[in-house]
MMTF fields as JSON, N, C-alpha, C and O atoms, coordinates in Angstrom:
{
  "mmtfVersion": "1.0.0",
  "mmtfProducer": "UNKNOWN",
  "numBonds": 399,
  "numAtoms": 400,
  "numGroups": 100,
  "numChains": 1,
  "numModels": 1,
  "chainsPerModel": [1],
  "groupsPerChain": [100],
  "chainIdList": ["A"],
  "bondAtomList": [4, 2, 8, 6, 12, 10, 16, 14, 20, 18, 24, 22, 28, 26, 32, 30, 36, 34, 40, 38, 44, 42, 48, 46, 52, 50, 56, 54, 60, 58, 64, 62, 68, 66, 72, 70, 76, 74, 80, 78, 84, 82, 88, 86, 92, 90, 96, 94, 100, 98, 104, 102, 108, 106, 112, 110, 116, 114, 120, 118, 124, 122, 128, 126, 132, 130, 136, 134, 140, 138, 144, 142, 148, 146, 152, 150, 156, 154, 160, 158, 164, 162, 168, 166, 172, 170, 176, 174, 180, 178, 184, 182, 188, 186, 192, 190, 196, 194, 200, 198, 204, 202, 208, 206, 212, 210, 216, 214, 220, 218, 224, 222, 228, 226, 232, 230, 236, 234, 240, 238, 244, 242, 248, 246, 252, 250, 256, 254, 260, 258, 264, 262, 268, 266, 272, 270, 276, 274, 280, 278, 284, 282, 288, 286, 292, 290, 296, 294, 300, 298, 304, 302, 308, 306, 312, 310, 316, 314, 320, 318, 324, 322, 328, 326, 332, 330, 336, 334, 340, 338, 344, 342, 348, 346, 352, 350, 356, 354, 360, 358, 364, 362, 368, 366, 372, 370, 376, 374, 380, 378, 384, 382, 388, 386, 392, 390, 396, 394],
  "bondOrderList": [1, 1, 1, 1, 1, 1, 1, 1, 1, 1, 1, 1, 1, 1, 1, 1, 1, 1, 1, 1, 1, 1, 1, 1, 1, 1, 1, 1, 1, 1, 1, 1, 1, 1, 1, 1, 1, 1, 1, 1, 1, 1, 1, 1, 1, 1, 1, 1, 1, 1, 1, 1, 1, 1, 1, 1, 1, 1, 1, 1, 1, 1, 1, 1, 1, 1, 1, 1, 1, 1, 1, 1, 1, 1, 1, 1, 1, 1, 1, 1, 1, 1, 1, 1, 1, 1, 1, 1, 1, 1, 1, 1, 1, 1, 1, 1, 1, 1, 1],
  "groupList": [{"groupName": "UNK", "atomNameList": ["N", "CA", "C", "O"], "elementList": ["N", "C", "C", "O"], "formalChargeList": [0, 0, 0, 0], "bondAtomList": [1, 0, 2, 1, 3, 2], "bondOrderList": [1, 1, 2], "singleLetterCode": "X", "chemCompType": "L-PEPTIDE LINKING"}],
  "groupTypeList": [0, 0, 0, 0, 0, 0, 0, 0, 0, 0, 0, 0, 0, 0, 0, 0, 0, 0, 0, 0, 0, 0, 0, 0, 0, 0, 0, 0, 0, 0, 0, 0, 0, 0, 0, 0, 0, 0, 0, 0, 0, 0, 0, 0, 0, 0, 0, 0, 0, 0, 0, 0, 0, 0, 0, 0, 0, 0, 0, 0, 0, 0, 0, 0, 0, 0, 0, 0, 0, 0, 0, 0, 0, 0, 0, 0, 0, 0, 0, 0, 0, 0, 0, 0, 0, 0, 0, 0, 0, 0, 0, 0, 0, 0, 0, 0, 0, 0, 0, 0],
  "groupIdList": [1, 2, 3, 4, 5, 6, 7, 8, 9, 10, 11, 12, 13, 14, 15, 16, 17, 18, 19, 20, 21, 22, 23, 24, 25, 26, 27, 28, 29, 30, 31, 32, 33, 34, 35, 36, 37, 38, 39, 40, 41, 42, 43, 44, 45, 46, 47, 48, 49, 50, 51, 52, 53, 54, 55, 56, 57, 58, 59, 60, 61, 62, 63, 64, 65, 66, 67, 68, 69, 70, 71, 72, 73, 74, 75, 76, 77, 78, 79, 80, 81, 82, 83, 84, 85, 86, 87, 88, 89, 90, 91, 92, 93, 94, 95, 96, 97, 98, 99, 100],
  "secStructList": [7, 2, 2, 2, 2, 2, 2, 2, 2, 2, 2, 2, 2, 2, 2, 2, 6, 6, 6, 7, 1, 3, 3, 7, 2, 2, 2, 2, 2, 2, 2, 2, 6, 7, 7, 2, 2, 2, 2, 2, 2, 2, 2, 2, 6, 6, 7, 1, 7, 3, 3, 3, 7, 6, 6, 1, 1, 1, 3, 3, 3, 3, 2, 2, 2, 2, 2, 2, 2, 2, 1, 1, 1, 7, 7, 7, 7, 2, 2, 2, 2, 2, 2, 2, 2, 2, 2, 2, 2, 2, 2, 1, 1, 7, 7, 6, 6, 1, 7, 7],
  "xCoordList": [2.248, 0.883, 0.726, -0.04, 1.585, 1.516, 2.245, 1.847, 2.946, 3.6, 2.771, 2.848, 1.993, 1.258, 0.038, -0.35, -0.879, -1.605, -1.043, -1.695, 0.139, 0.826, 0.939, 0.804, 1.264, 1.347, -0.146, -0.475, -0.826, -2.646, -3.271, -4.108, -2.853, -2.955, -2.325, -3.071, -0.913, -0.83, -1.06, -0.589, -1.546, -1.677, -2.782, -2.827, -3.95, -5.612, -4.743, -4.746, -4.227, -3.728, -3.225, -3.318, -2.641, -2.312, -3.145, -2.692, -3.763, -5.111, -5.672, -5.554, -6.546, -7.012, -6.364, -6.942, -5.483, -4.503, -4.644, -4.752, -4.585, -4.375, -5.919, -6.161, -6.648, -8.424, -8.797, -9.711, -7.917, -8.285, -7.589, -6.774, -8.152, -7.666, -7.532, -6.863, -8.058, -7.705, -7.055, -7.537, -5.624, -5.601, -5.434, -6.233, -5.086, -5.529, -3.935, -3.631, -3.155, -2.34, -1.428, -0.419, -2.341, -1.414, -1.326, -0.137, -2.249, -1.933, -1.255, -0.882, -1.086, 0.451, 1.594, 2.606, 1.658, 2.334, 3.32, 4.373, 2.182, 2.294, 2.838, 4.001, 2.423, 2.83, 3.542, 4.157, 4.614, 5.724, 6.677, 7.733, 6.417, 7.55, 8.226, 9.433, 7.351, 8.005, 7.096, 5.882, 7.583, 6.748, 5.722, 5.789, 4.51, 4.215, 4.281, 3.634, 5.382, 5.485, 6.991, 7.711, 7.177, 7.75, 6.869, 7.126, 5.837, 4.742, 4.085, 3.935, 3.885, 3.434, 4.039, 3.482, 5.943, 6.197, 6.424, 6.591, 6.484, 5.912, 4.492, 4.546, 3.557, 2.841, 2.527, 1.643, 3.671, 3.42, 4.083, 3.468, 5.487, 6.214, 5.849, 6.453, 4.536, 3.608, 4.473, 4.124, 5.253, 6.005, 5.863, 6.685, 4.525, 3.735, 2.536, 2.011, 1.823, 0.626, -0.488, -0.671, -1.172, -2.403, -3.795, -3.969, -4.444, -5.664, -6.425, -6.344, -7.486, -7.829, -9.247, -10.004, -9.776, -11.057, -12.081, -11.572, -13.397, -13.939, -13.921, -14.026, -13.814, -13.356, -12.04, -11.711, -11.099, -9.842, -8.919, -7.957, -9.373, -8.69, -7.72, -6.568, -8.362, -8.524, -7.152, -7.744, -6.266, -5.159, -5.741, -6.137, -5.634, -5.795, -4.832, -4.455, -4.649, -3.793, -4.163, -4.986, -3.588, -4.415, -3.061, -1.902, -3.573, -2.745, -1.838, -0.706, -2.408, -1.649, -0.521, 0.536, -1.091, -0.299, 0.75, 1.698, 1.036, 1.75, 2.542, 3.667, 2.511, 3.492, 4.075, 5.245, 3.258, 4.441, 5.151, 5.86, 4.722, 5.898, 6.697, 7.61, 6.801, 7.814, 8.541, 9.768, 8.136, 9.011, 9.171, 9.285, 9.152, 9.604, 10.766, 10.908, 12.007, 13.676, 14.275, 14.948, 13.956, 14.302, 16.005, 16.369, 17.283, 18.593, 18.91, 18.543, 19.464, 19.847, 21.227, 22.176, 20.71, 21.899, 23.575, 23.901, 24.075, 25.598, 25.651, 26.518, 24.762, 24.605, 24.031, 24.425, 23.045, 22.327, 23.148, 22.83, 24.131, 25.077, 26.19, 26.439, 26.902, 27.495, 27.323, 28.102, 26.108, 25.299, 25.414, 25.768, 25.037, 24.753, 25.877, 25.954, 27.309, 28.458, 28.972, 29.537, 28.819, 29.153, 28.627, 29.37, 27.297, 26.623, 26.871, 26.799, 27.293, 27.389, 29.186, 29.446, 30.133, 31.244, 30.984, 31.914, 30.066, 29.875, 29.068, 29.438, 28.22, 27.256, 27.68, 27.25, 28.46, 28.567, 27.525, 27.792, 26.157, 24.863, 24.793, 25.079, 24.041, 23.5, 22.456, 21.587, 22.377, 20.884, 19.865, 19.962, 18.809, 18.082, 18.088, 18.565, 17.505, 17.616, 18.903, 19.159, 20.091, 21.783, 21.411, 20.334, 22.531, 22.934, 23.952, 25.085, 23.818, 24.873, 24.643, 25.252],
  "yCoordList": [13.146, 12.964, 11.647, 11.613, 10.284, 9.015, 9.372, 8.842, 9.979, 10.089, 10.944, 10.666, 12.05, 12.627, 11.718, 12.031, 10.581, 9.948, 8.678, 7.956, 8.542, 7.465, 7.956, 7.266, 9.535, 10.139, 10.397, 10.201, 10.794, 10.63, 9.169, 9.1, 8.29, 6.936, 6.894, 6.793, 6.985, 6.575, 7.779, 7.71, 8.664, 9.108, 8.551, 8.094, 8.492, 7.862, 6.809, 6.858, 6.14, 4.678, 4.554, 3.551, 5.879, 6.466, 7.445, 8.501, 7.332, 8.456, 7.187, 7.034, 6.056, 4.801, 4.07, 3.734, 3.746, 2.863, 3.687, 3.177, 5.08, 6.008, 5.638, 6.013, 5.261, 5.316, 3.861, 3.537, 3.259, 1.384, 1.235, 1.994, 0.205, -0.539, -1.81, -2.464, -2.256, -4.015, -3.449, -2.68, -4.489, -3.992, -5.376, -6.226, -5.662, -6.71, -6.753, -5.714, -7.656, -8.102, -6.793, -6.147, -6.864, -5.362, -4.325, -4.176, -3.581, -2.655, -3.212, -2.295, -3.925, -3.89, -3.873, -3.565, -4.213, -4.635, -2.864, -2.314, -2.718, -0.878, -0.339, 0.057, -0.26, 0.136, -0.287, 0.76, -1.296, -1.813, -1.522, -1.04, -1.775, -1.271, -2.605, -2.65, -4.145, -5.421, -6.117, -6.046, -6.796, -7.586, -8.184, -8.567, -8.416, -9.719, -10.794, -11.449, -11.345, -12.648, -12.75, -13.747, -11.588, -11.601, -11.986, -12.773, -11.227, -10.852, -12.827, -13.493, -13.252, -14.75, -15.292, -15.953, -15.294, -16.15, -16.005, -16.963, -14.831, -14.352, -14.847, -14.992, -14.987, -15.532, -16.982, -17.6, -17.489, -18.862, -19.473, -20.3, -18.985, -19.104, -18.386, -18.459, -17.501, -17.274, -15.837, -15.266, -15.673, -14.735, -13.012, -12.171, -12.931, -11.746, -11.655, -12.758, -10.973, -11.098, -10.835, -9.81, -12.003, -11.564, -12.6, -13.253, -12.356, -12.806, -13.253, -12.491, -14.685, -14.859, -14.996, -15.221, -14.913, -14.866, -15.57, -16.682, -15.711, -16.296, -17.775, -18.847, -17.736, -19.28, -19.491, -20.405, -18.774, -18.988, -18.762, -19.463, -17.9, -18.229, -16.554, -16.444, -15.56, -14.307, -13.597, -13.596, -13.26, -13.085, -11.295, -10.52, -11.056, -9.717, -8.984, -9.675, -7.866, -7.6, -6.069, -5.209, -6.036, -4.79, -3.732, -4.057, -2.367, -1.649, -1.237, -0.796, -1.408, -0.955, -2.172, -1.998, -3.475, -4.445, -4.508, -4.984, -4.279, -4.45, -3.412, -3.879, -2.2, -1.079, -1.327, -1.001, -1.97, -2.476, -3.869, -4.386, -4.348, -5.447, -5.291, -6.115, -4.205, -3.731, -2.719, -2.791, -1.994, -1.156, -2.461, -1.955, -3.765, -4.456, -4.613, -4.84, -4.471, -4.354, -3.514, -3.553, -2.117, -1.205, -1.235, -2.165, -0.666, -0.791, 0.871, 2.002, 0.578, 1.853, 2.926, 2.647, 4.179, 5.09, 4.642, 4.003, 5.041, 5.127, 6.006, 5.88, 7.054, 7.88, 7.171, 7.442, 6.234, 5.734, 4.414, 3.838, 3.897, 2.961, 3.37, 2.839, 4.371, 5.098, 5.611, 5.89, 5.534, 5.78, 5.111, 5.474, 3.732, 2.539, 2.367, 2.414, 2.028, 1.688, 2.599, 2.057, 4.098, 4.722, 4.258, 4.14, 3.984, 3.712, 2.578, 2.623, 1.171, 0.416, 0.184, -0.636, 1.07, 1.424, 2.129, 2.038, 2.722, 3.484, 2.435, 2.47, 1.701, 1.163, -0.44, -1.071, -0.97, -2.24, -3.271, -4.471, -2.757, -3.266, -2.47, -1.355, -4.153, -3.634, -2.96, -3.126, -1.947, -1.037, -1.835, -2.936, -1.078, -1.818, -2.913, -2.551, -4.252, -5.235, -5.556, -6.629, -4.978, -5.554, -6.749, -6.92, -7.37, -8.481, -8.935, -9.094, -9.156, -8.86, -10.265, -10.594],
  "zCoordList": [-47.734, -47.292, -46.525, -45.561, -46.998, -46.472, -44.987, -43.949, -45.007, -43.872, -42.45, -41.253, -43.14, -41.923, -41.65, -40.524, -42.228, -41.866, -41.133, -40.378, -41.443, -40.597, -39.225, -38.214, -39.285, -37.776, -37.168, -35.998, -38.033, -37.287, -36.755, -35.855, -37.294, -37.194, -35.549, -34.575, -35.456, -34.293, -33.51, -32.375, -33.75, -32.45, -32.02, -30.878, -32.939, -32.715, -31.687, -30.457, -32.285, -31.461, -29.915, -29.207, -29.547, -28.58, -28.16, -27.717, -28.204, -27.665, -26.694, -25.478, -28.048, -27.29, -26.55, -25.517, -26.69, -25.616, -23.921, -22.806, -24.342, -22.862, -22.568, -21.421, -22.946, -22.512, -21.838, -21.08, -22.315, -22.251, -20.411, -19.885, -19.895, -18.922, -19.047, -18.247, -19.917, -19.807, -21.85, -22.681, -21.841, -22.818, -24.164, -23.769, -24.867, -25.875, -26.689, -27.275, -26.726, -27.506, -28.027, -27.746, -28.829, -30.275, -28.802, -28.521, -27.802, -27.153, -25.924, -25.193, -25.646, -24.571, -25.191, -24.561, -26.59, -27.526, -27.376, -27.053, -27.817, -28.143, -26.951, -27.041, -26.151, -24.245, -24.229, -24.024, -24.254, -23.659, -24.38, -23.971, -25.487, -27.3, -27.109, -27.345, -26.549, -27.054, -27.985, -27.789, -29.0, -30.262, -29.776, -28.608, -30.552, -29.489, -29.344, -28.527, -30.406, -30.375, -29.087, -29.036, -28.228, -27.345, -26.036, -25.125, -26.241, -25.043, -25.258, -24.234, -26.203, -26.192, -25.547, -24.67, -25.677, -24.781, -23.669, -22.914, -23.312, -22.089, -20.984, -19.762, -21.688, -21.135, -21.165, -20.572, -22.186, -22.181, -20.855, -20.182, -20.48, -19.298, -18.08, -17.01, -18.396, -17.269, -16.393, -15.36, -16.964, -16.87, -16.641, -16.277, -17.006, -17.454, -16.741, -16.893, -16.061, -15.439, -16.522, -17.177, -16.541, -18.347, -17.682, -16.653, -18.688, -18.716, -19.777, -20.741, -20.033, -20.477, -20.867, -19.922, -22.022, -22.331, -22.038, -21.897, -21.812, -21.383, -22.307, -21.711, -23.444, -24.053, -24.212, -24.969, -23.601, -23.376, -25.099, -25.415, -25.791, -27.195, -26.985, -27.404, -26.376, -26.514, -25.299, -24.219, -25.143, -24.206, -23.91, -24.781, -22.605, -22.172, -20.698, -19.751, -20.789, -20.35, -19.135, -19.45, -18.166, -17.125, -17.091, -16.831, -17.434, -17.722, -16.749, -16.945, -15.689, -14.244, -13.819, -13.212, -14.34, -13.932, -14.79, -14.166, -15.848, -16.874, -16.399, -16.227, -16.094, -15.629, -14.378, -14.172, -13.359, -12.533, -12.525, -11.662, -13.825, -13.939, -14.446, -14.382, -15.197, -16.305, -15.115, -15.17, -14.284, -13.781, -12.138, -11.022, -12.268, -10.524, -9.97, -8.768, -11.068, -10.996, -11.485, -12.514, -10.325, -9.785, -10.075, -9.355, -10.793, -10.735, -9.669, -9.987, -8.764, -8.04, -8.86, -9.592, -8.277, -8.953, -8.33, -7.33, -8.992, -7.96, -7.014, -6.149, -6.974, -5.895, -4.5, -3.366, -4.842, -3.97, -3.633, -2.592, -4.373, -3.919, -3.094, -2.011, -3.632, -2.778, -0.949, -0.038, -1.097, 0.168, 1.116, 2.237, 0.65, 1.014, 1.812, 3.04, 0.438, 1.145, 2.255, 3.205, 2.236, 3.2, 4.519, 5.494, 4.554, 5.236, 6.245, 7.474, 5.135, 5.629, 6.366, 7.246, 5.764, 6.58, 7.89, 8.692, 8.232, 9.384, 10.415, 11.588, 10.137, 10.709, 10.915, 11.88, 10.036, 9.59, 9.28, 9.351, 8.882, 8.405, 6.971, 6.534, 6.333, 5.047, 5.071, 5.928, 3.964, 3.487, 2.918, 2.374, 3.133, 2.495, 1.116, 0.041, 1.312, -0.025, 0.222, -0.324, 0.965, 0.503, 1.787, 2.358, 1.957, 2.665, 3.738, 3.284, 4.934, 6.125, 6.754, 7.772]
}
């Protein structure tokens, strides 16, 4: 029984998180699946795009921004490396982002 209210619990939790746009500590927490005493120092080294409260005690977070900081270093397939190098044997210029 403890166990299926543990699963109603988070889904509620994940229901709200999908509803929120600015999101608060515990829910980026939740969205990202990092602690938050990860996400602190994260924003202590400014590292993180966040926001603060109007008396500054309160840390907040924008859901859209947080997903493209988490997805900004892009690792390419080997397919798409492969490419590249072919590419750049034929052409003798780098692909895009590489270096010539």
């Amino acid at each position: 029984m403890d166990e299926v209210l543990r699963a109603l619990q988070e889904i509620k939790q994940l229901t709200i998180l999908g509803a929120k746009q600015a999101l608060t500590m515990s829910d980026a927490s939740l969205l990202t699946g990092l602690s938050k005493s990860h996400l602190y120092k994260l924003v202590c080294r400014k590292a993180i795009p966040y926001y603060k409260s109007d008396g500054g005690k309160l840390t907040y977070f924008d859901k859209n921004e947080v997903t493209a900081w988490q997805l900004q270093h892009r690792v390419k397939t080997a397919s798409e490396l492969e490419t590249e190098a072919a590419n750049y044997l034929v052409t003798g210029k780098a692909g895009k982002g590489g270096k010539k």
